[in-house]
N, C-alpha and C positions, 0 to 999 in steps of 0.2 A: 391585567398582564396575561392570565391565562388563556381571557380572550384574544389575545391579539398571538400567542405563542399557536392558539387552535384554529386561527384563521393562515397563519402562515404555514402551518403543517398542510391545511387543506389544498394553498395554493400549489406551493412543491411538491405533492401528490399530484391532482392536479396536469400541474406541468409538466409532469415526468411520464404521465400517459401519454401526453400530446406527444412529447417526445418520441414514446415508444412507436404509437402510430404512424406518427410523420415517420419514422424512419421505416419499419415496417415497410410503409407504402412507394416510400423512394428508393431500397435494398433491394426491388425487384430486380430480377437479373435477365437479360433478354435470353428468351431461346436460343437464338444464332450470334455464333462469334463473327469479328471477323474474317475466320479462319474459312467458316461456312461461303462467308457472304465470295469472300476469293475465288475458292474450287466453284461453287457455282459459274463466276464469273469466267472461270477457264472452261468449263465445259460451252456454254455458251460462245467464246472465240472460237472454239474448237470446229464447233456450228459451223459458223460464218466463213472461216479457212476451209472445209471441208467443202462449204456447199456452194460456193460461191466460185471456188477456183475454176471448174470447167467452163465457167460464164466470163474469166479473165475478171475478176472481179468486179464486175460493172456491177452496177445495185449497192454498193458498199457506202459512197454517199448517195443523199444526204445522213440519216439519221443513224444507221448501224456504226460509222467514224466515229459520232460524238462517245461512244460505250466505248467502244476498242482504245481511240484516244486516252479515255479514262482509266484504263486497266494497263496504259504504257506502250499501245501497240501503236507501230509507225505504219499506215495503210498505206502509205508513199515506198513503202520499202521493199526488202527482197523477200522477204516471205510472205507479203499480199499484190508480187506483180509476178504477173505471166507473160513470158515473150514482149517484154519492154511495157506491156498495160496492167495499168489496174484501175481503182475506185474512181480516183482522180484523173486519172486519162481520160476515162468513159465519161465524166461528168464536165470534164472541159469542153468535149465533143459537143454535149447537149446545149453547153452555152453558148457555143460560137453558132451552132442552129439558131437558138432562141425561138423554136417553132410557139407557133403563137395557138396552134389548137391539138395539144397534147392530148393522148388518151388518159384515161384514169389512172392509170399507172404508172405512167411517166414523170420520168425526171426533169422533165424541158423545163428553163425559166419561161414563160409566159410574160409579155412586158408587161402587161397590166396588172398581174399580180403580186402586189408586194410581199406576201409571206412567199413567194417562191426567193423571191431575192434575199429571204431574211435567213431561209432554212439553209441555201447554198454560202453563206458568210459561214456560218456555224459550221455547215462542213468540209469547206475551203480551210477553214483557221484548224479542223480536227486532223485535217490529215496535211496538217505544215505546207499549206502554200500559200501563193501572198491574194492574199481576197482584192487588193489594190491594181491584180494584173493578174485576171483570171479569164482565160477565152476572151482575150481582147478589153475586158471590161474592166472600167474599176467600181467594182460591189459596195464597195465604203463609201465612195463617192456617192452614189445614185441612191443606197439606201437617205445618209444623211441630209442630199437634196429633197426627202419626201415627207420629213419635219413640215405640219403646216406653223402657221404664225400661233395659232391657238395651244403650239405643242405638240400637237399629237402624230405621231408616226401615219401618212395618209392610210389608205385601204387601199389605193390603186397608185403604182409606179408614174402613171402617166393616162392622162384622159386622151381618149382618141381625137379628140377637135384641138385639145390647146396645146395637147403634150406636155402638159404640169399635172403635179401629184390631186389628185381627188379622192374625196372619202372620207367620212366621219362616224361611221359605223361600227368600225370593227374593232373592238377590244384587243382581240389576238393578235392583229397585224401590231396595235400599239407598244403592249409587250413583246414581241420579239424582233419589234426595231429595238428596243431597249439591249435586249438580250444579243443580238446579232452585233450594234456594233461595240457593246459591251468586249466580246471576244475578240473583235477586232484590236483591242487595247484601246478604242477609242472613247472619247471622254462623252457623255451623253450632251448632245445641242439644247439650247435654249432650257436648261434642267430644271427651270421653278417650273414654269406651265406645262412642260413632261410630266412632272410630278404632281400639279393640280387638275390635270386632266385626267390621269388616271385615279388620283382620289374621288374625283366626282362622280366616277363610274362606277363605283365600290356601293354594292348592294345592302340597304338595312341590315341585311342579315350579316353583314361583315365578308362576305365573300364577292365573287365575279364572276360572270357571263361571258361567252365570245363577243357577243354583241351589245350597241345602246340599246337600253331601254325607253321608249317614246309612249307616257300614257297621259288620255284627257284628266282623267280621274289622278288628282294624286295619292291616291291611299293603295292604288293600286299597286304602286313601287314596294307598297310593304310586302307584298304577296309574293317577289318574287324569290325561287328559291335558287339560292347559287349553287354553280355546280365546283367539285371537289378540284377538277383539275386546274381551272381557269384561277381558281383560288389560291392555289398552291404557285402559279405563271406569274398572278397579281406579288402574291409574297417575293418571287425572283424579282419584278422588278422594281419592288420597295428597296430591297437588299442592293441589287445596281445601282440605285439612286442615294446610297447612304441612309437611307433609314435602318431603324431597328428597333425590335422590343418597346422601347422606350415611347414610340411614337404610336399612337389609340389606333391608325388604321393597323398597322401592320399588328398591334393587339387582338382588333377585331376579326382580321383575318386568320391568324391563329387560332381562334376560339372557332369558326368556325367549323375549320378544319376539328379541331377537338371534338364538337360537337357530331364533327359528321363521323370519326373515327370508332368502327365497327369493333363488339365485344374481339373478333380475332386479331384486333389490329390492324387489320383492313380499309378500306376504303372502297365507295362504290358508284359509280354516275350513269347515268341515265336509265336509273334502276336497275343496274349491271354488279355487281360483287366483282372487278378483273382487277388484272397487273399494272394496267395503265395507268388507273386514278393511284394505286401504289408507289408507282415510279414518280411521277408528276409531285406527290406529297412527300416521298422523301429527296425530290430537288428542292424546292421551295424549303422544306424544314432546316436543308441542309446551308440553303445560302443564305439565310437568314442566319445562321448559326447556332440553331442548334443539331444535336446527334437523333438522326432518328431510330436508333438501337437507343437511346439514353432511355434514361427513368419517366421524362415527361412524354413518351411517345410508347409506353410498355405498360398492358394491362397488365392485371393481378396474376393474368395466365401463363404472365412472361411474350406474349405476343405484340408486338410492332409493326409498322408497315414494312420493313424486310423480311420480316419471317413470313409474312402474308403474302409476299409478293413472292418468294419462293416454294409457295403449295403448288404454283401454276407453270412449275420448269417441269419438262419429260424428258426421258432418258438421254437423248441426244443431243439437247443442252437448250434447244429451243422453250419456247413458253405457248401458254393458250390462251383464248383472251377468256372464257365461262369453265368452271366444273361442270361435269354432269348432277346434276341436281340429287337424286338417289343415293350416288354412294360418296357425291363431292371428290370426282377423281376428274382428272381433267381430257378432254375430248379430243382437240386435232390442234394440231402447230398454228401459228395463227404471227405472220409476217411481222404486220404492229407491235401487237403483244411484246415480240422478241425482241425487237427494237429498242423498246419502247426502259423494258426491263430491264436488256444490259447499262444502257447510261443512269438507272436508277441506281443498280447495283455500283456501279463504280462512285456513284454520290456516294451509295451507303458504306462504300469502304476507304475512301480517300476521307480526309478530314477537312479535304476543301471540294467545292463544288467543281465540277468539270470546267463551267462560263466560266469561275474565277481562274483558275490554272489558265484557262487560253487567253484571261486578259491581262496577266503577269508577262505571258511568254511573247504576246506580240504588241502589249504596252512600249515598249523601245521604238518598234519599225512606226508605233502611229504617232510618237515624237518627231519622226524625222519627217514626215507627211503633215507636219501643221500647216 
């Protein structure tokens, strides 16, 4: 009897450290509030209205809409049009071009390339216009027709000889056909082989690449190392797809991200420490469902990828994409970065992802487009 009274004393002992521990380690409380992640995100609109306005806001799609969107701002409206234009004027213009050999900086859809079409859904749907009737086109359409039979979102809009979708390459173009007509409100095509196509691309190591990997040797595939962002893209289009938690890839991809998650709560790709692999990580954490301020994304230090991802904003509200190494203060504005940032930030403060908000709001119109 005594023994058994001095084994159950031990267990409830014990137990009660685990206890203490576990909670210990889960009571961690993030650096930054909400409140933070807000004012940051005003300073940054602030950016974009100030710097943008003598340009008539041209520049504002694609990617800078999806942040603004986020934070409630109407890029369609009176305080981001000048003299009858803004974001969405200038980028209807580009469509109805459709020039087929843009510079580097250019917004033009290109026909061939399909993440031009996928990135102008996303910011067609951000700043409230109908992607179904945009410069002549309808974007839903032409995306959805680029589905091959095998699932996959093509890499190219249209081959120059057949003028049907080609390409089987590209991870990215895969994901953000997912993600593009996701916001559309539309229901994703042929969704098992969507879904077994992008499983098959899903690296040992539980994460994703832009691109297929092709090797004679198969041990080779072990070797490869995923990168953060593509991971975090993969996670988004688990989440579009109804998966969750529950299902080993979207498991594996989490973990790696865990894995890849820097003592500050950071994150880094292609041996970079920046805002971007920040942003991209707390999209995916966020559309999957979990908080990336919570307890499973906050070291001991109290650091998360939010708070990480705001070491890298400068006084004017913009961001950088490196610190300077020496004193880890950050160096010059840096276009992407900025970008890239604001729509992280409005994940990390809304409690639903941005993709999900626009496929609520224009779920209705892609009912009536069946």
């Amino acid at each position: 009897m005594k023994k058994r009274k001095l084994v159950l004393s031990f267990l409830v002992s014990v137990l009660m450290i685990f206890n203490l521990c576990f909670f210990n380690v889960y009571a961690i409380e993030s650096k930054v509030s909400r409140d933070d992640v807000y004012k940051a995100g005003q300073k940054t609109i602030k950016y974009y209205h100030d710097t943008y306005k003598e340009k008539e806001y041209a520049g504002i799609l694609d990617w800078p809409a999806l942040g603004l969107f986020g934070f409630g701002e109407d890029v369609s409206g009176p305080k981001w049009t000048v003299d009858g234009k803004n974001g969405a004027y200038w980028r209807e213009q580009q469509v109805k071009e459709a020039k087929l050999e843009p510079k580097y900086y250019d917004n033009a859809l290109r026909s061939g390339v399909n993440t031009d079409y996928q990135r102008t859904i996303i910011a067609v749907c951000a700043a409230g216009k109908d992607p179904r009737n945009f410069g002549g086109k309808n974007l839903v359409e032409i995306e959805t027709h680029t589905m091959l039979p095998n699932g996959h979102f093509a890499d190219s809009v249209m081959d120059n000889e057949t003028g049907k979708p080609i390409g089987e390459d590209l991870v990215n173009a895969h994901i953000f056909g997912i993600i593009a007509l996701h916001c559309a409100g539309e229901p994703i095509p042929n969704k098992d082989n969507c879904l077994a196509w992008l499983e098959d691309q899903q690296n040992v190591d539980g994460g994703f690449t832009f691109d297929v990997k092709y090797f004679d040797d198969p041990e080779d595939y072990a070797l490869v190392e995923s990168d953060v962002d593509m991971t975090a893209a993969g996670l988004m289009a688990f989440a579009i797809l109804g998966e969750d938690e529950s299902n080993s890839n979207v498991k594996k991809a989490l973990g790696l991200l865990h894995k890849k998650q820097l003592d500050n709560g950071g994150f880094e790709s292609w041996g970079t420490v920046n805002p971007e692999s920040c942003a991209w990580a707390i999209q995916g954490i966020r559309l999957i469902g979990q908080d990336p301020m919570g307890p499973q994304w906050t070291t001991k230090s109290g650091d998360n990828p939010v708070s990480a991802l705001l070491r890298f904003q400068i006084k004017d509200g913009s961001f950088v994409h490196v610190l300077n190494e020496e004193d880890d203060l950050p160096i010059y504005s840096n276009g992407m970065s900025t970008e890239q940032a604001l729509y992280g930030l409005a994940d990390a403060y809304n409690e639903k992802g941005a993709y999900d908000i626009l496929y609520e709001k224009y779920r209705v119109e892609a009912e009536k487009n069946k």
